[in-house]
Structures are given as C-alpha cells and as structure tokens.
N, C-alpha and C positions, 0 to 999 in steps of 0.2 A: 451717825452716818459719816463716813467717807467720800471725800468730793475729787474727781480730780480734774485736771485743765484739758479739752478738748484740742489743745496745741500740743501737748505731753511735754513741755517744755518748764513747768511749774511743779514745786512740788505737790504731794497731797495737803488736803487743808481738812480740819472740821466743819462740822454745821455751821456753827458760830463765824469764826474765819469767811468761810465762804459767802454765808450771809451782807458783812461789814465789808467785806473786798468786793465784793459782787463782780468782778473782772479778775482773774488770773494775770500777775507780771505779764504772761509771756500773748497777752492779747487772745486768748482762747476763752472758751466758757467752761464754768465748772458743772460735772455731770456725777451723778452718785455713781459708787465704783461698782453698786450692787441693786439692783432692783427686784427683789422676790418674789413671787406670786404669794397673794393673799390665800388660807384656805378655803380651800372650794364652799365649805360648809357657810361661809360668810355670803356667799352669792346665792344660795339656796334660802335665806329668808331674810333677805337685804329688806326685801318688802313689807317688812316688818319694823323696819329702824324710822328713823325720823333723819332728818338733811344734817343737824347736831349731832345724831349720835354716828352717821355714815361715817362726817366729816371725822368726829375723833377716833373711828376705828381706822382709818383711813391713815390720818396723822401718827396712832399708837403704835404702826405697823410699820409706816416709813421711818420715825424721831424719836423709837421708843428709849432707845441707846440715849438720847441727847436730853431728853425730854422726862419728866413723869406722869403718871396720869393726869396726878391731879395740875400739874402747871399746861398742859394739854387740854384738860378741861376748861379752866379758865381763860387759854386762849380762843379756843374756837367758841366759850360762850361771850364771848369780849369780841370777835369779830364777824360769827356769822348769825345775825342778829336780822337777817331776811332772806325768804324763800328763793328759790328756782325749781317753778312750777312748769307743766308742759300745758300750752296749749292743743287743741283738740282743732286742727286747719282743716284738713280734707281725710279723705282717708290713703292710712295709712303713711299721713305727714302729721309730725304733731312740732310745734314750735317750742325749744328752750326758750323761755324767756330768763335773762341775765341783768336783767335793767331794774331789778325791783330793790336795790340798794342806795346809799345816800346820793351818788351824782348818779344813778339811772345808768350805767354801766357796766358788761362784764366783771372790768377789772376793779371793781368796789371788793369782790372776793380777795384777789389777790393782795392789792394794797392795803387791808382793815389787818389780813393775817399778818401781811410782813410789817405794820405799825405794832401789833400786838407781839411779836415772837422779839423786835429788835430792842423794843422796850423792857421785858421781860430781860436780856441780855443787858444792858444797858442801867439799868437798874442795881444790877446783882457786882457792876465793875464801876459803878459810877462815873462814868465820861458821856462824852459828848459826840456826836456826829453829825454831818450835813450830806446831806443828800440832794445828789446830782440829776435829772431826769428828764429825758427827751418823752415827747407825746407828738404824737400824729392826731390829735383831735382827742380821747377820752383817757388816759393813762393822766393827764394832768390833774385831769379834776376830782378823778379817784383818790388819787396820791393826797390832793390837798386836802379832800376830805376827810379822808382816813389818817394822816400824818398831823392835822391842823392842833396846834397848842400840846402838841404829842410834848411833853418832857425831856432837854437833853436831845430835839432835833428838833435843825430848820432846814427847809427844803429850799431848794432853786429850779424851776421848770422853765427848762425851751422849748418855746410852739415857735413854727412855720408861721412867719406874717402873713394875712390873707388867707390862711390854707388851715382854718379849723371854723367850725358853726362858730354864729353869735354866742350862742347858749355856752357850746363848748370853750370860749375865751374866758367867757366872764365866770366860769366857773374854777378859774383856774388864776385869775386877774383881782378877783375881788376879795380873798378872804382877808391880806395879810397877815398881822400877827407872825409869826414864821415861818409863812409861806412868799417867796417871792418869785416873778415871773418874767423869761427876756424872752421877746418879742425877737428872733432871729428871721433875718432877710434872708432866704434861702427856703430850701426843703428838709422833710421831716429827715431825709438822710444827711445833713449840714448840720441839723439838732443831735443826730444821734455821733458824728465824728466827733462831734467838740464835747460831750459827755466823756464817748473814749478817752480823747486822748486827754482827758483832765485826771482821767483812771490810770495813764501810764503815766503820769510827773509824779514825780517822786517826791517834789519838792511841796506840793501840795497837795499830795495824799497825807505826808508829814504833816503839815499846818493843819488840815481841816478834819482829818480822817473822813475823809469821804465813803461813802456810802450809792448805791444807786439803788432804786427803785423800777426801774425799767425791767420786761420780762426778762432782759438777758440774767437778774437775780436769781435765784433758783429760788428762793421763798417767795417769787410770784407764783411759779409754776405749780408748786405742792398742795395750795389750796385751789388751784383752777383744776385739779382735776377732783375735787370734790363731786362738782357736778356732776360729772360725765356718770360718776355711781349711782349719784342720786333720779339722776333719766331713765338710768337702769332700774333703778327700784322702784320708780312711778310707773314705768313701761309695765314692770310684772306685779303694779296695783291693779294696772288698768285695762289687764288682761290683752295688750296689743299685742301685734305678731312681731315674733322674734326671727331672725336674731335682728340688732339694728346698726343702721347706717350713719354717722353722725356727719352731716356737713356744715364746716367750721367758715364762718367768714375770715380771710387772713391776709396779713397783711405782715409782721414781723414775727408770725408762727408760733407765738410761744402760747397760743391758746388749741393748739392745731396741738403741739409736745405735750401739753398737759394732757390733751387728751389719748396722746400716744403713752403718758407715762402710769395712766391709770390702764392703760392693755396689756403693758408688761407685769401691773399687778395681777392677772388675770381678768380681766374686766371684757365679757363678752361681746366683741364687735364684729360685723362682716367686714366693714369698711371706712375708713373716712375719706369726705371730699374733702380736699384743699379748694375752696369757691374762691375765686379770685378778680380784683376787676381787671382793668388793661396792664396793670400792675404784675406781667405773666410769667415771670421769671419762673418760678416751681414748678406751673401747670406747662411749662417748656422744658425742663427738665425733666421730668416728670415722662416726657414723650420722646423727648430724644436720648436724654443719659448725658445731658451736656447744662453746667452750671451755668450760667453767663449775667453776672449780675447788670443791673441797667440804671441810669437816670430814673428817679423814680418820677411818672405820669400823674397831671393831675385828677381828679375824678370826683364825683359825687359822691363816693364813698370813701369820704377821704381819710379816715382813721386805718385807711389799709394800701394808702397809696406810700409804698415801700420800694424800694429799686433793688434791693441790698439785705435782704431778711439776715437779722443778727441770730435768730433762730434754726436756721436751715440746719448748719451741723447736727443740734438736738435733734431735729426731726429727721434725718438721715440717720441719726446712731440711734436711737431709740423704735425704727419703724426695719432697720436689720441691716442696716450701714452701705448693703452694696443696692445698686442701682435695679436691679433686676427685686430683688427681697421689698426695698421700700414701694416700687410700684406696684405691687402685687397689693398689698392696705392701704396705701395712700395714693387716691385717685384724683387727678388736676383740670379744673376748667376753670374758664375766665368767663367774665362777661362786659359789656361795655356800658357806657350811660344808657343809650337808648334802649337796647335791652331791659335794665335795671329798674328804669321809669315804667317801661310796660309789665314788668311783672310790679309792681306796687301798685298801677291801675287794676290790673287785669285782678290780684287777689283782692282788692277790695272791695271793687267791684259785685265781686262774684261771693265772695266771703262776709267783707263787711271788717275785716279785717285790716289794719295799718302798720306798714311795713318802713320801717328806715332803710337807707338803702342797702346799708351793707346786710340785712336782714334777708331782702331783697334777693342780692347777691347769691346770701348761701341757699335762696328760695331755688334759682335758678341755676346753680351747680347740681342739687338736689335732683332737679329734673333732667337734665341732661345725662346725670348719671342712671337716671330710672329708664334713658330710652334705649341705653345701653346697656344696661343689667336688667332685665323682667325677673321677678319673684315674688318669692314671699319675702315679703321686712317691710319694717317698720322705718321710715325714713325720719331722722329729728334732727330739724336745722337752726343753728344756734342765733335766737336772736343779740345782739352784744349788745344793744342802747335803744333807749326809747325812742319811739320816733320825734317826739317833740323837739330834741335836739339839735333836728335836720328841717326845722317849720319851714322856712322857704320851700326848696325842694319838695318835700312832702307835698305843700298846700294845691303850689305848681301844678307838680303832678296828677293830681287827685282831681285838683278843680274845682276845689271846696276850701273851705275852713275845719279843721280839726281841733278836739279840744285840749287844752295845754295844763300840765299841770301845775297847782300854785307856784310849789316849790322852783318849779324851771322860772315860770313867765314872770316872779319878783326877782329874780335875775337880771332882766335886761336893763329894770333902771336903776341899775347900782352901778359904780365910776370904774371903770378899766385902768388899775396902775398896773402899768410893766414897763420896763427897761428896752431900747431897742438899741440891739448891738446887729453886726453882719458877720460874715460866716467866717471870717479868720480867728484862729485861735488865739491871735498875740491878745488880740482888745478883750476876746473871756476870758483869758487868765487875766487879765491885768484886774478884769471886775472883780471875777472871785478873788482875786490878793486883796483889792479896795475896801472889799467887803467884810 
C-alpha cells in the first residue's frame, strides 16, 4: 500500500513509514493512494465467514502487497481475539456492540492490531519506538491495553484533567510497566496539539522515533472497519431488512472513516449518521457547507467532546470530497445532555436495555434520521463502551444501581500515577527530553 499526505505537501511513504510517522512532515494525514472495491462475490456469502476470517479477507485485500498471509493471519489471530455481535433493540434497530474487548471499548480493535502489525515491523528491523497519544476518555486505555509490556515500545498518554470517567483514568493510570500517563490541564483538543506538534520536532522525532497511536494513524482505521463487514454479515445471518444505515457516535471521526473506508470497499450502506453531542462542528457543516472548527464543549459523552476533528479531512475524501457528494451518505445531528439522559431512561425503561451515553447518542441520531427518512432498512447504531465506564451518569440517570463488571470495578481501588503538566508545549517537550 501507498500512503500519501492529505496536505500534498509530503512525499509518498509505505505501510510501514506511514505506520511509524503516523503524521506526514507537512501536518497532513496520510490516506491510501488507492482504495479498490472488494469482489462482489465476497459479499454474497460474507454470511458464511466468521469475524477472523472477514477481518483477514478484509486485511488480504487492503496489505496484501505489504503483508503475507500467513503474517496476516497471525496478526488478526493475535489481536482480534473477541466478538462484535449485534444486539436485537427494537425493530428494525439492532445495537453494534464494540465493548466486548480488554478495556470494554471500540478502540480495543484498532489498538490490539496496530500493537500487533508495529511489533511485527519492529521485530524484523530491531529498534525501538515510543508512542505519543491523546484520549478523550477510551483511546487511553485501549492503547495501554493492547501496547502494555509490548516489546521495543513505551507509551505516554495525555487525558484532559477532570474530563474522563473514574473507570476511564484509572484504566489508563494504573498499569505502568511502559505505559505512562500526563494528566494535562486543558481539553482533549490541548492533548491532541501537544501530540502534534511533538510529531513536527524534528529534534525529537530524531531522539525517540516517535510513533502515535491516535486514530489520526491509519493502522487504527484498517481494523475498525472490520466491523462495519462483519454487521453486514450478521445482518444477512439474521435475515434483517437491508440495505443498512450505520449511526457512528463521533467525536474525532475516525470510527465514522473506517466506516466510510469499508464503503469504498464496496460494503453496502444506504447511509451514515454522524451522531454528535453539542460537539456540532460536522453536523453544521454538514448543513451549511461551512467548516468552522470550535473550542470543544464539555458533555456527558465526553470521549467525543472534540472541537477540531483531526479526522474530518478523511471523512471528506473518502465519503467524495466535495460538500454536496459527502452530504448525500454522510448525514449530521447532535444531541445535548438532557436529550441523551432521556433516551437512556426512556430505552431502558422500555427495553431493559443500558446505554452509555455516547451509545445513547448515536441511539438518538438514529432516530432523528428515521423521522426524516421512512423505509425500509435496518438501522445499527454503534455502541463504542460499556456502560459501566460512565456508573455515575448511568446510575443517575436510570435511578437504580447497575451491575458492574469485575474487571472494571477492581479498577477503582488501584492508585492513580500520572504526571500533571498544562497545556504549553515548552514544559512537554522538556518531559519527553527528561524522560
């Protein structure tokens, strides 16, 4: 595979390259020069495959150039190692759930593959890398997961002070070993400038060879659209009505791109929602034709409170780059707390079902898009984290007690180390040189 920089300013780079740079010199994002459609014949009896074998036809097709089978194989049976099943909500809504991996998060996909593919490189050149990476709440604890005692890499993760779950800190706080974490004063857009511009010194891309793990990598994206196939192939297990609509909870888009990059495969969609909370930059563009990035808002769903999506480009060139083409499949709405809170009563109520909010969220994008579209389809709205993550909130809401799993609730009584720096970049470079 060929990458090139979304700024055009950069040259081409490889898999590999692109992987280990994960930022282009010229501040752009690296995008494949070429996206092909799968054979049709592979979507006529998807429903036959398993989530493994999806995921490596899937991979064979995009890495086959970079990749071989069999090191292909051993990667996706090394990182996709638990389901994404649909639940059965109402009719004609069924729920992704994405939370069934080791931190109970979407991006447990993305970060297990890119620990698996960078190790694999890493290995075969012998050196070493450290890995840079902003989280808005679950990207942290993915990463530390999937990355944790990895060989040849240590991590450093910036969370937002205040501005992620208990559950989500300490999952991202407590492991050490070569995971370490700074506690930045600011917002998750303060975490992600100071990743950037660690990406543009030169002098310390030299020192560390740095690496990022953030969706803006493009080996986050390759395996997050795994799923989107695998919906598909459960949907025509399960004889639902086609074709279907996916509505992504979003926040820095690149699970909203994955899923735009599995449609360029050929992957049959009517629609995606971009579900968004007050965080409405896209779902405003979206309506007017006008970008305008914002301070990002704080909110209860706050692994998506973005001001500044580092994604949006992707999802602009991959959904047909001009304003008129992207709005036609990619359809924007927001919602606010209060809103959010009552679709989490109101479905569980009614269902018996429990919703995090950002699940919430794309519950109610979902809907909003059904009062304006009527038909036939199959609506599946992507849960990204368990609700256990969000207990306050949740319980709150609810007005109950829910039950919590082991793994989360032996979490809370283990000791929070991080570092707490504020949002100028002199004082984290000066850590990373300390370090």
């Amino acid at each position: 595979m060929k990458l090139y920089s979304t700024q055009h300013q950069s040259p081409d780079v490889s898999l590999e390259e692109a992987i280990f740079r994960g930022l282009p010199p010229d501040n752009g994002l690296y995008m494949p020069i070429s996206i092909e459609k799968m054979d049709p014949s592979f979507f006529e009896t998807i429903q036959d495959k398993s989530f493994p074998e999806i995921a490596e036809a899937v991979c064979q097709h995009l890495l086959g150039e970079d990749l071989s089978l069999e090191e292909i194989h051993q990667m996706i049976s090394q990182s996709m190692t638990f389901p994404a099943p649909l639940f059965d909500l109402e009719k004609d809504v069924q729920v992704l759930e994405l939370f069934h991996g080791p931190s109970m998060a979407f991006k447990d996909f993305g970060a297990r593959f890119m620990a698996a593919i960078m190790s694999h490189y890493l290995l075969k050149s012998n050196r070493e890398i450290r890995i840079l990476v902003a989280t808005s709440g679950d990207t942290g604890g993915a990463v530390a997961q999937g990355f944790f005692n990895t060989p040849g890499i240590s991590v450093t993760i910036l969370y937002p002070k205040g501005k992620v779950s208990d559950i989500q800190e300490k999952q991202l706080t407590t492991l050490g070993g070569n995971v370490s974490a700074l506690e930045i004063d600011g917002t998750f857009d303060d975490c992600q400038r100071l990743v950037k511009q660690a990406f543009l010194d030169e002098e310390l891309r030299a020192k560390f060879n740095l690496a990022s793990a953030n969706s803006i990598n493009i080996s986050r994206l390759i395996p997050q659209s795994f799923y989107y196939f695998s919906a598909y192939a459960e949907a025509k297990r399960k004889g639902l009505k086609l074709p279907i609509v996916f509505s992504v909870p979003s926040g820095n888009f690149g699970n909203l791109s994955a899923g735009l990059m599995a449609y360029r495969m050929g992957l049959p969609v009517k629609a995606f929602v971009a579900a968004c909370n007050e965080n409405k930059v896209v779902p405003e563009y979206l309506s007017s034709g006008e970008f305008s990035p914002q301070p990002s808002v704080e909110t209860l769903s706050n692994a998506m409170d973005v001001g500044n999506p580092s994604n949006f480009i992707r999802m602009k060139l991959l959904a047909g780059e001009q304003w008129e083409k992207v709005r036609e499949l990619v359809k924007g709405y927001f919602t606010n707390d209060e809103q959010t809170k009552l679709r989490m009563k109101e479905v569980y109520d009614r269902t018996g079902y429990v919703m995090c909010p950002h699940t919430a969220v794309a519950y109610d994008g979902l809907q909003q898009y059904r009062s304006e579209n009527p038909g036939e389809y199959t609506g599946i709205l992507l849960s990204t984290a368990h609700y256990a993550k969000f207990l306050p909130t949740v319980e709150s809401t609810l007005g109950q007690q829910v039950p919590v799993p082991e793994r989360l609730s032996a979490l809370l009584n283990k000791e929070k180390v991080a570092i707490s720096l504020g949002t100028d970049y002199a004082s984290f470079r000066q850590y990373l040189l300390k370090k």
